[in-house]
ZABA-615273 format. One record per residue (C-alpha): chain; x, y, z; residue number from 1. Coordinates in steps of 0.1 Angstrom, whole numbers. Example, Ala and Ser with C-alpha at 12.3 -4.5 7.8 and 13.67 -1.06 7.14 Angstrom:
<pts>
(pt "A" (123 -45 78) 1)
(pt "A" (137 -11 71) 2)
</pts>
This chain:
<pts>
(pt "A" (-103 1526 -2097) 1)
(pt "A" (-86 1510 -2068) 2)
(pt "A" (-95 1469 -2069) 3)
(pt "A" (-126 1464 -2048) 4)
(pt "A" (-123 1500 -2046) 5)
(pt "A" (-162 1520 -2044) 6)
(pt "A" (-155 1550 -2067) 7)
(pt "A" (-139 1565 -2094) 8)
(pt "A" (-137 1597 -2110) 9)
(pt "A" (-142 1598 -2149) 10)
(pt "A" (-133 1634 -2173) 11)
(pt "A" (-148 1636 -2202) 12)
(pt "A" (-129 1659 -2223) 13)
(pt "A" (-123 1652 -2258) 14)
(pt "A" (-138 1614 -2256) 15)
(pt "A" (-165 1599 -2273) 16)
(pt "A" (-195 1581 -2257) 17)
(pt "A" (-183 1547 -2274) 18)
(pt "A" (-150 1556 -2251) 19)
(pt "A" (-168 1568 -2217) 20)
(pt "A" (-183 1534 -2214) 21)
(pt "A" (-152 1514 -2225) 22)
(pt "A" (-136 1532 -2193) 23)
(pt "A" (-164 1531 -2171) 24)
(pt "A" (-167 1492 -2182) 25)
(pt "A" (-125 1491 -2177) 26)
(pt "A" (-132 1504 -2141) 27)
(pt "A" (-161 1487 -2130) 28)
(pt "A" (-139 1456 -2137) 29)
(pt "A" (-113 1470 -2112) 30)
(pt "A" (-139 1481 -2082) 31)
(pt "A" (-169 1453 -2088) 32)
(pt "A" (-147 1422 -2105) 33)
(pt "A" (-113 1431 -2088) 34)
(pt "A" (-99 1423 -2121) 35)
(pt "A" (-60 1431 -2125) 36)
(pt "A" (-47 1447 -2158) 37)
(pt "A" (-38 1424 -2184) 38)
(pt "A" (0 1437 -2181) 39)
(pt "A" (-3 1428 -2143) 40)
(pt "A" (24 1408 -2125) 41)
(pt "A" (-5 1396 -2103) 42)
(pt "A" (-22 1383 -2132) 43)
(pt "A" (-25 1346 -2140) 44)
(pt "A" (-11 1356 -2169) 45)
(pt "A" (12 1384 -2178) 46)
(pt "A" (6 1404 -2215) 47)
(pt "A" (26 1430 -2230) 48)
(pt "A" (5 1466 -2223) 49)
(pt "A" (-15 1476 -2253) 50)
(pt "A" (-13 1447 -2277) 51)
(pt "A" (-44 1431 -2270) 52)
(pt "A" (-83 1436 -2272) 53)
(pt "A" (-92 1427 -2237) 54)
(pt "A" (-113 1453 -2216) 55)
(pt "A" (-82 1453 -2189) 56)
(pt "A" (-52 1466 -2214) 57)
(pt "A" (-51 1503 -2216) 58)
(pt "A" (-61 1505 -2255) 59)
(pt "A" (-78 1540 -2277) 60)
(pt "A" (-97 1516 -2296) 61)
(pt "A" (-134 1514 -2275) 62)
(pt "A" (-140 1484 -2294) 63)
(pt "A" (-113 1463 -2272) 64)
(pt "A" (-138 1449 -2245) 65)
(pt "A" (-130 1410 -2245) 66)
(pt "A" (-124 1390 -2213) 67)
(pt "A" (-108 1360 -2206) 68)
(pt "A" (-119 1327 -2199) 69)
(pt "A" (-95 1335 -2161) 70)
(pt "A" (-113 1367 -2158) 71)
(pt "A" (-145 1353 -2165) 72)
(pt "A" (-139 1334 -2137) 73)
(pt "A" (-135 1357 -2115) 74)
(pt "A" (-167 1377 -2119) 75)
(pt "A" (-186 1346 -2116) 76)
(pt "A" (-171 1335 -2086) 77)
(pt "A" (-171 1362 -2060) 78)
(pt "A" (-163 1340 -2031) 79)
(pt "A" (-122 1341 -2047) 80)
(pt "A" (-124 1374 -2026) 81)
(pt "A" (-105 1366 -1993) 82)
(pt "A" (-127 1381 -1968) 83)
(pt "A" (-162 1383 -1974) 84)
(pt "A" (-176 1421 -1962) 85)
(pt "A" (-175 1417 -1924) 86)
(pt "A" (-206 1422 -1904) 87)
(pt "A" (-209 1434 -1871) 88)
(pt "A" (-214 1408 -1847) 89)
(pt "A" (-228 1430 -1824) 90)
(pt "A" (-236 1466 -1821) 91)
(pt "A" (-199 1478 -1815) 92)
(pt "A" (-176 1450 -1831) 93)
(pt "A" (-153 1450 -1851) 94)
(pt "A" (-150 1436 -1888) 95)
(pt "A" (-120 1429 -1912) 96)
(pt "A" (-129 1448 -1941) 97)
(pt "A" (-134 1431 -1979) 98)
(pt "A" (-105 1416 -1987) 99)
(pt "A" (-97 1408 -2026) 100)
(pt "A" (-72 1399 -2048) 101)
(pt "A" (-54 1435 -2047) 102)
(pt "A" (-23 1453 -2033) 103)
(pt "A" (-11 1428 -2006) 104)
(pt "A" (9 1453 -1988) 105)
(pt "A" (-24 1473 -1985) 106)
(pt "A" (-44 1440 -1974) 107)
(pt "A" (-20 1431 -1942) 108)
(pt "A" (-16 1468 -1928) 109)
(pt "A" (-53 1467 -1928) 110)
(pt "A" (-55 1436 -1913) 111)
(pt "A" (-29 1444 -1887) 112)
(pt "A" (-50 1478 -1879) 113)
(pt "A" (-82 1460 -1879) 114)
(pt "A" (-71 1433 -1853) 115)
(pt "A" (-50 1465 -1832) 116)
(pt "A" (-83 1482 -1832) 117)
(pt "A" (-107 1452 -1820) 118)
(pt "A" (-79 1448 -1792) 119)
(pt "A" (-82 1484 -1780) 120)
(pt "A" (-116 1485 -1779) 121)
(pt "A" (-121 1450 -1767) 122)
(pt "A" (-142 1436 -1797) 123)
(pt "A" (-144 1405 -1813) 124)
(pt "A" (-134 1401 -1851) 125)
(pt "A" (-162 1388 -1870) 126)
(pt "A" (-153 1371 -1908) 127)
(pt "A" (-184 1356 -1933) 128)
(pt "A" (-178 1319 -1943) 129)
(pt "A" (-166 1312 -1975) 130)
(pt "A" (-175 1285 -2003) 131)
(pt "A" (-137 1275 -2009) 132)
(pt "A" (-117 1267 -1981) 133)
(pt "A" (-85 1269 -1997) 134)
(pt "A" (-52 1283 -1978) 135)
(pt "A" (-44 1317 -1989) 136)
(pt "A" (-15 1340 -1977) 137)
(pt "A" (-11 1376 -1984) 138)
(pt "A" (22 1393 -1982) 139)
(pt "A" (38 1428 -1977) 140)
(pt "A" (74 1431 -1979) 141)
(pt "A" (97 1461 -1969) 142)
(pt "A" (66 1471 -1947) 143)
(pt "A" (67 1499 -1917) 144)
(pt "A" (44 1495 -1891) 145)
(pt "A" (41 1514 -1859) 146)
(pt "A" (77 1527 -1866) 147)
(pt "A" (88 1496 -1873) 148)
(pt "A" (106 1481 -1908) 149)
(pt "A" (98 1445 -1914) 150)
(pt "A" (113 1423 -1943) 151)
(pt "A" (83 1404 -1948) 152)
(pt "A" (56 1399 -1929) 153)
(pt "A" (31 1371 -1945) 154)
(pt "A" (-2 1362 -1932) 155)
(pt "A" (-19 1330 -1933) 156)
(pt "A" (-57 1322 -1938) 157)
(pt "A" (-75 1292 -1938) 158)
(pt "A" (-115 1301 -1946) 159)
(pt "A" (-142 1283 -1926) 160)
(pt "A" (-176 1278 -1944) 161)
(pt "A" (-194 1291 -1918) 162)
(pt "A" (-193 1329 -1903) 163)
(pt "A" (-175 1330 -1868) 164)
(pt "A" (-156 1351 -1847) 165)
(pt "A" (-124 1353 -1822) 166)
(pt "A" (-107 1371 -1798) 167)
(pt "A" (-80 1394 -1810) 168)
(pt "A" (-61 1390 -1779) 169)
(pt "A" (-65 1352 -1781) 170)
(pt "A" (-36 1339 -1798) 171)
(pt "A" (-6 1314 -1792) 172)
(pt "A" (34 1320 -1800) 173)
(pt "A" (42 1299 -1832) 174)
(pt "A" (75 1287 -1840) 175)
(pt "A" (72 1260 -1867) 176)
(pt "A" (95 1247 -1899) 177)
(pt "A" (84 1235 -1929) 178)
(pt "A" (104 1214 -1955) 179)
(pt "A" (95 1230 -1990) 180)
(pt "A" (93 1205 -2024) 181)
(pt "A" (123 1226 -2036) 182)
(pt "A" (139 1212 -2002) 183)
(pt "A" (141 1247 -1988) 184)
(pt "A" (130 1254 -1957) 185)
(pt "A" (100 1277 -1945) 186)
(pt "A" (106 1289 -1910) 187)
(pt "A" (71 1303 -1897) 188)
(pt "A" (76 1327 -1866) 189)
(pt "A" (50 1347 -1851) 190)
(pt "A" (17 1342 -1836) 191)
(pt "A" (-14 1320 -1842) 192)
(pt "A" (-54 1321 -1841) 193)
(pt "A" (-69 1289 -1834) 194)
(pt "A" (-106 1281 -1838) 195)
(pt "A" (-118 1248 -1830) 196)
(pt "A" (-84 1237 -1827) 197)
(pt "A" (-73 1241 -1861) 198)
(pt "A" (-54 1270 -1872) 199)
(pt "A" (-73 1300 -1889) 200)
(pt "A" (-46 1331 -1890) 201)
(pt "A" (-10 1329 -1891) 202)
(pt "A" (11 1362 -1889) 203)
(pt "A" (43 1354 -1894) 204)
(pt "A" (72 1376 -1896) 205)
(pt "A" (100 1369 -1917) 206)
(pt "A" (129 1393 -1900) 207)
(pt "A" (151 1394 -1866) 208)
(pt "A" (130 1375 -1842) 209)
(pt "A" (133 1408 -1817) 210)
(pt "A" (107 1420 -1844) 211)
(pt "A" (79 1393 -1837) 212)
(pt "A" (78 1411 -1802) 213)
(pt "A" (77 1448 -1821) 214)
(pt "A" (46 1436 -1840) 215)
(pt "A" (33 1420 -1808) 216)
(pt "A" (36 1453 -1791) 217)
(pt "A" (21 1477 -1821) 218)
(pt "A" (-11 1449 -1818) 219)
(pt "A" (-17 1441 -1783) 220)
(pt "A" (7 1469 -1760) 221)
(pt "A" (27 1468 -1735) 222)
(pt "A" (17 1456 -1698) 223)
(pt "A" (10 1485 -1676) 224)
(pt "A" (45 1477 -1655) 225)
(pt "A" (65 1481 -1689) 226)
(pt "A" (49 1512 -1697) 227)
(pt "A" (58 1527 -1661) 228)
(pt "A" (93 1516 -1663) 229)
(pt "A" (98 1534 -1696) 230)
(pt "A" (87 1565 -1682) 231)
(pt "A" (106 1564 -1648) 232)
(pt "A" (139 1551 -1663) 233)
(pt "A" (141 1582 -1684) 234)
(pt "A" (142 1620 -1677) 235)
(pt "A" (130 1637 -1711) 236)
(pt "A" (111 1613 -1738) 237)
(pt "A" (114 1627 -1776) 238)
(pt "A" (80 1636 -1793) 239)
(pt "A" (86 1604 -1814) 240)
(pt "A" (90 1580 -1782) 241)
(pt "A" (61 1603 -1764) 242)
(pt "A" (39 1589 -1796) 243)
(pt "A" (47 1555 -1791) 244)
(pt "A" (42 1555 -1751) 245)
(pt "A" (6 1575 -1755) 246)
(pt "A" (-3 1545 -1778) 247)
(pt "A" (6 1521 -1757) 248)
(pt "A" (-13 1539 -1725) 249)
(pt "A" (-47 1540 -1745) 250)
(pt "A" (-45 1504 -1752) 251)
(pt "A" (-44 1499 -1714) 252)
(pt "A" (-80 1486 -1701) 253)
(pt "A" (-78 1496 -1664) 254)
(pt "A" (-87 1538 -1663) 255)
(pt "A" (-69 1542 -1637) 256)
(pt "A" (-40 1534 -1644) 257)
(pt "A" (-43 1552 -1678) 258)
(pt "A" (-53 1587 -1656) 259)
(pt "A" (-18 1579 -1634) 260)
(pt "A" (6 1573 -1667) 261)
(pt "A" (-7 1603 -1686) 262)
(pt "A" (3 1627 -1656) 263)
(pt "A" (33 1608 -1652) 264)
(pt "A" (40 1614 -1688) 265)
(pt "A" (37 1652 -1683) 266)
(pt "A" (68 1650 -1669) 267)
(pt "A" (88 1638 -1699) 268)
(pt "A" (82 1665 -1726) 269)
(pt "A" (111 1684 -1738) 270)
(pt "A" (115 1719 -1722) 271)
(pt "A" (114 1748 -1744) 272)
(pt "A" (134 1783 -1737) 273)
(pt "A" (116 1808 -1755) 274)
(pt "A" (150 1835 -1751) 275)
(pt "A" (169 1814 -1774) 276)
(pt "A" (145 1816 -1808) 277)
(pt "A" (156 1822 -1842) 278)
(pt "A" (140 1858 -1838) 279)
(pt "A" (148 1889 -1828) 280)
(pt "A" (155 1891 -1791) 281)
(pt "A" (120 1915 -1788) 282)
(pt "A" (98 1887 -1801) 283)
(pt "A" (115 1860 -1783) 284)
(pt "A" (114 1875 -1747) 285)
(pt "A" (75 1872 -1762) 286)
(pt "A" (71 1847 -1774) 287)
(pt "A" (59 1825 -1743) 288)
(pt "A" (29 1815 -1765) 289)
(pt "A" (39 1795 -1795) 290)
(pt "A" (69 1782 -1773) 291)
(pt "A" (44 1766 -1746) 292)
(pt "A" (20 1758 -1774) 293)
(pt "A" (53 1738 -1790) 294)
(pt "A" (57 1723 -1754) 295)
(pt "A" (23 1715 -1757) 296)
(pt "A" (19 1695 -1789) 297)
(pt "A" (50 1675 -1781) 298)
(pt "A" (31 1663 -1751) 299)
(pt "A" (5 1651 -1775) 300)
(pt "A" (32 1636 -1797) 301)
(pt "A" (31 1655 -1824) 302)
(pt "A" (68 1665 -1836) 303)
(pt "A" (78 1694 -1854) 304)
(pt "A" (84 1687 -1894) 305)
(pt "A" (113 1709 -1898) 306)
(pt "A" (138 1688 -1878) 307)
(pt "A" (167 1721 -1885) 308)
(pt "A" (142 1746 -1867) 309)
(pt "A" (130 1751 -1833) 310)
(pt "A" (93 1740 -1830) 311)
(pt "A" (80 1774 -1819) 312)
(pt "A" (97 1791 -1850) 313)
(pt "A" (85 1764 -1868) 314)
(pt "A" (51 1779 -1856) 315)
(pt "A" (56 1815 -1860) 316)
(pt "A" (65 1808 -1899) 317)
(pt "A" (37 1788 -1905) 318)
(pt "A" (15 1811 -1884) 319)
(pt "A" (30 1845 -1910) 320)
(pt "A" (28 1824 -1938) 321)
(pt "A" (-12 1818 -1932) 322)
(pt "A" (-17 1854 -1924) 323)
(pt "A" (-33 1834 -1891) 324)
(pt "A" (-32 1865 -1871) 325)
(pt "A" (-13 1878 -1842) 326)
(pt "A" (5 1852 -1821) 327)
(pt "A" (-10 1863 -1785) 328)
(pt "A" (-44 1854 -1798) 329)
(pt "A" (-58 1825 -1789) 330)
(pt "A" (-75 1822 -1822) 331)
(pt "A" (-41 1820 -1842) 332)
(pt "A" (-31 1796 -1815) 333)
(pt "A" (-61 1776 -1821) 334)
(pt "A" (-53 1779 -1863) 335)
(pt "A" (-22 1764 -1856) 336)
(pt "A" (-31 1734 -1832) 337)
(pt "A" (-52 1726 -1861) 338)
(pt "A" (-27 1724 -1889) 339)
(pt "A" (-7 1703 -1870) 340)
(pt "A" (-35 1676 -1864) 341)
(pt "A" (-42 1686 -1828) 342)
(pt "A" (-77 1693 -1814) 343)
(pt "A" (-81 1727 -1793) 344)
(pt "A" (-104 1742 -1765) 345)
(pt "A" (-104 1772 -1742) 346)
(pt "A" (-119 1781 -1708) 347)
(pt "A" (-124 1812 -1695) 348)
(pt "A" (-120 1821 -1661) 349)
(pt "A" (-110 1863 -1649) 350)
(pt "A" (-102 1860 -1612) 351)
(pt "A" (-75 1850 -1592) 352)
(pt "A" (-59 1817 -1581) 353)
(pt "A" (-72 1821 -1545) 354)
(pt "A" (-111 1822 -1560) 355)
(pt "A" (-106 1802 -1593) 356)
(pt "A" (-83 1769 -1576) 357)
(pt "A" (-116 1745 -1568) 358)
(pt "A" (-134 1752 -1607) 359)
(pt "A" (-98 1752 -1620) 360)
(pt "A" (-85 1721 -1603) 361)
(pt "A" (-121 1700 -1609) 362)
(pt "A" (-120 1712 -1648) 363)
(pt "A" (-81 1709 -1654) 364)
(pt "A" (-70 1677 -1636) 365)
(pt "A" (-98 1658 -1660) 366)
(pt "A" (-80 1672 -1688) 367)
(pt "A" (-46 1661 -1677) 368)
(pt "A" (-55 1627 -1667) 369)
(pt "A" (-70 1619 -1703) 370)
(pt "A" (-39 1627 -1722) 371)
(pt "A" (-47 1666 -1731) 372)
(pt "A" (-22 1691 -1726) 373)
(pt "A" (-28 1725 -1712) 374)
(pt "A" (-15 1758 -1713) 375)
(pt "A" (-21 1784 -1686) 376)
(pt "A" (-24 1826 -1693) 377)
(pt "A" (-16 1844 -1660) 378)
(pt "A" (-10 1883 -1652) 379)
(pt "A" (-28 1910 -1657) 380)
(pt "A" (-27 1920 -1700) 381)
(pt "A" (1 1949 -1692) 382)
(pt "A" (22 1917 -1682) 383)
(pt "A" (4 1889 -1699) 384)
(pt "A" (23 1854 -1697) 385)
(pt "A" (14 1820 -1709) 386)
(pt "A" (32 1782 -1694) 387)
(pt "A" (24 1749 -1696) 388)
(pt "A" (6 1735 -1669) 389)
(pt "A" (23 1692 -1660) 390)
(pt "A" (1 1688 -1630) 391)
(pt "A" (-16 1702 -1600) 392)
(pt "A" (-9 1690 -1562) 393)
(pt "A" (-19 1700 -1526) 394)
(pt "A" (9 1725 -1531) 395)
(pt "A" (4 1739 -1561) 396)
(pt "A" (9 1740 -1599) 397)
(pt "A" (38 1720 -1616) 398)
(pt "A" (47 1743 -1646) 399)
(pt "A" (71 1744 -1674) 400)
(pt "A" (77 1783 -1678) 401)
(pt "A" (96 1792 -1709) 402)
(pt "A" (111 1827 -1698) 403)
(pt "A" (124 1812 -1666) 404)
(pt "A" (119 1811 -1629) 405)
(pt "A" (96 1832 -1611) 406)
(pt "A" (109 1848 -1582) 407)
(pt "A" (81 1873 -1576) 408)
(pt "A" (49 1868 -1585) 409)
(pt "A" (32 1901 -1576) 410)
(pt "A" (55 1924 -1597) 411)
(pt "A" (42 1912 -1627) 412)
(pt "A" (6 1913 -1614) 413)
(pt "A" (12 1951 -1606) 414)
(pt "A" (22 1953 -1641) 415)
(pt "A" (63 1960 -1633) 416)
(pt "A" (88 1946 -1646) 417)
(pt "A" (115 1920 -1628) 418)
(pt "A" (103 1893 -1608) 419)
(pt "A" (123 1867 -1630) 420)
(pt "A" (154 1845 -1631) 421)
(pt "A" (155 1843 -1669) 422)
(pt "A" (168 1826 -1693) 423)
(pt "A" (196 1825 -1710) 424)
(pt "A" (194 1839 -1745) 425)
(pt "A" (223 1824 -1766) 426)
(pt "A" (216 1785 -1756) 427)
(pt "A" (195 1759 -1738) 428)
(pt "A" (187 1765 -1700) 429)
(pt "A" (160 1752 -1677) 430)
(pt "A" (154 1774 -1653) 431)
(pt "A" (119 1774 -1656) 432)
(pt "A" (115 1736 -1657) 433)
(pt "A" (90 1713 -1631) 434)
(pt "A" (86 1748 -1616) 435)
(pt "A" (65 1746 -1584) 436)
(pt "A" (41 1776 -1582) 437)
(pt "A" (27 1775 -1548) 438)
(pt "A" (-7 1783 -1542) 439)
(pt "A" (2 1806 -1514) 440)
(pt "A" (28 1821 -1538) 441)
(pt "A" (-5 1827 -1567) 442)
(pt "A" (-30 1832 -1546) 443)
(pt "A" (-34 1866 -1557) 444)
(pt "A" (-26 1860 -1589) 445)
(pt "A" (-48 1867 -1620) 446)
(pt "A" (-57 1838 -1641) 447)
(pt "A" (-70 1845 -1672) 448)
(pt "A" (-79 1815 -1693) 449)
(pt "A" (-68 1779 -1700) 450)
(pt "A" (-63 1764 -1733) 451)
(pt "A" (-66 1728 -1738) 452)
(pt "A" (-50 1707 -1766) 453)
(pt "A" (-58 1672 -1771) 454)
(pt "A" (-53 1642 -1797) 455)
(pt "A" (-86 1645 -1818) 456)
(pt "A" (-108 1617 -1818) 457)
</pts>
């Protein structure tokens, strides 16, 4: 069992009932105690594995169930733990959760997501007083966080007796040395909680000092100005960068302003051709579908795992190899948005631009403006096509069209063929990029359905 951990699995095959409780005793002091293993490096002290009697060395012999006078200790003392379960200060806030004497590593990332949550959703952090008031600091070293590498990142506690909270976004630049007895010096960079005027966290990141403002970014996001510049000074964002610039919108308080960067974002996704697939030139030249539904989950930030393939033959293998069904249904569409973590959702609607543009506009600019990404199905079935929708305007519908540019639009709605600048076949093109489709252009114009993908909650 995990220390502090809740639960543990236990098989009984081939062991006596004299051995079932020496392990269930051997876990319990893991999960209830937080007691270490006896061969431990976190121990106070460190024993050769299986040479002893003590409950916390892996031993066959169920009679080896001594503790030490250290470990003693510990059971009888459950305020060594470093955070105290959390309670909610009030009905929405946040709490750090228990904190013990485990994997440090483990301890600041939560931390550090605790404290990146609170700020996002504008609680307080709430932490139980303690009995001992010593200084304690936890450390994780050759961490990633938010796409970051750290060195070491260390944090520093000093317990209060009483409960309190703070502010997550309420903390002060710290930049302080420290001559060590070894005469060494300990240079503390990072950032500061105080309370009361005394100092109650420390984070301190021990690596280039650029990186104090990485983890000051993953925690409390950019400003909405720095946001907007990323996405103006560049043309096309990668699905990796699109990730990190959606994160950085949510944290944003203003809802405005997080509607008018998410449309702005719509912009930035990588076009897709669909002509230039890894398939047969008869499935590509069909295979609008999976290619707008790639186009679509990059928008959400979700990149494809096979860096060597295209994302929408990264689809169609995973969509054969599920037996997911045909790749014009929406269902096998909707299979595969799930698989790759996204969230899906469809809306029917059967009539043309012309009578469908006011329930379309009110139900599909919502959508847009909270980060969802949305794929269009136009034509009649005999012509069927599917795009992904950026944005709608007074003059019509922004649309990345993976076949190309339309030059006709009613020769597909009569079901003939033409009506396209397509594609080229053998390499990248963009003709069908930021397409405008005028709504005088679709007015007459079948539009079949809308599929909606979004980041699940």
């Amino acid at each position: 069992m995990p220390i502090n951990g809740q639960c543990r699995f236990i098989f009984l095959n081939n062991v006596s009932a004299e051995g079932v409780a020496r392990i269930a005793a051997h876990e319990l002091g893991h999960g209830v105690f937080r007691l270490y293993h006896t061969f431990s490096s976190k121990n106070v002290v460190t024993l050769t594995q299986g040479t002893t009697d003590n409950l916390m060395d892996y031993s066959s012999n169920t009679t080896a169930t001594a503790l030490y006078k250290y470990q003693w200790d510990y059971i009888h003392d459950p305020q060594t733990m470093l955070f105290a379960w959390a309670e909610e200060e009030e009905e929405g806030a946040m709490g750090l959760p228990c904190m013990g004497w485990f994997d440090e590593c483990d301890d600041v990332l939560k931390i550090l997501e605790t404290i990146r949550n609170a700020r996002i959703s504008g609680n307080q952090i709430k932490i139980k007083g303690q009995t001992k008031t010593d200084v304690r600091t936890l450390t994780a070293n050759l961490v990633k966080i938010g796409g970051t590498e750290y060195k070491r990142i260390r944090l520093i506690y000093k317990p209060n007796t009483k409960d309190y909270s703070f502010n997550p976004t309420q903390y002060v630049d710290y930049n302080q040395q420290f001559l060590l007895a070894d005469g060494t010096i300990d240079w503390q960079r990072g950032i500061v909680y105080y309370k009361n005027k005394e100092e109650l966290l420390k984070i301190i990141v021990d690596d280039e000092f650029s990186k104090i403002d990485k983890l000051k970014e993953y925690l409390f996001g950019k400003e909405y100005d720095e946001i907007k510049a990323i996405i103006v000074n560049n043309s096309v964002l990668t699905p990796e960068r699109i990730k990190e610039v959606r994160e950085q919108i949510e944290m944003l308080k203003d809802e405005n302003q997080k509607k008018e960067l998410y449309l702005e974002l719509q912009a930035k996704v990588p076009y897709h051709n669909q002509r230039n697939n890894n398939q047969t030139q008869y499935i590509a030249d069909r295979m609008c579908n999976l290619t707008s539904e790639a186009m679509c989950l990059e928008y959400l930030g979700i990149s494809c795992p096979n860096p060597n393939m295209q994302f929408e033959d990264y689809l169609e293998q995973i969509r054969a190899d599920n037996n997911y069904g045909d790749r014009t249904t929406p269902i096998a569409r909707q299979k595969l948005a799930e698989f790759m973590g996204a969230c899906y959702d469809k809306k029917d609607y059967g009539n043309t631009f012309s009578i469908e543009k006011e329930r379309l506009i009110n139900f599909v600019l919502l959508k847009l403006q909270s980060g969802c990404a949305i794929m269009i199905s136009v034509w009649p079935a005999c012509k069927g096509h599917l795009v992904r929708l950026q944005n709608i305007t007074e003059e019509g519908l922004i649309i990345d069209d993976p076949y190309g540019k339309v030059t006709d639009f009613m020769s597909r709605e009569n079901c003939e063929s033409g009506g396209y600048n397509t594609n080229s076949n053998i390499e990248e093109d963009l003709k069908g990029k930021d397409n405008l489709w005028r709504w005088s252009d679709i007015k007459d114009v079948t539009i079949k359905y809308v599929e909606v993908y979004c980041k699940c909650k």
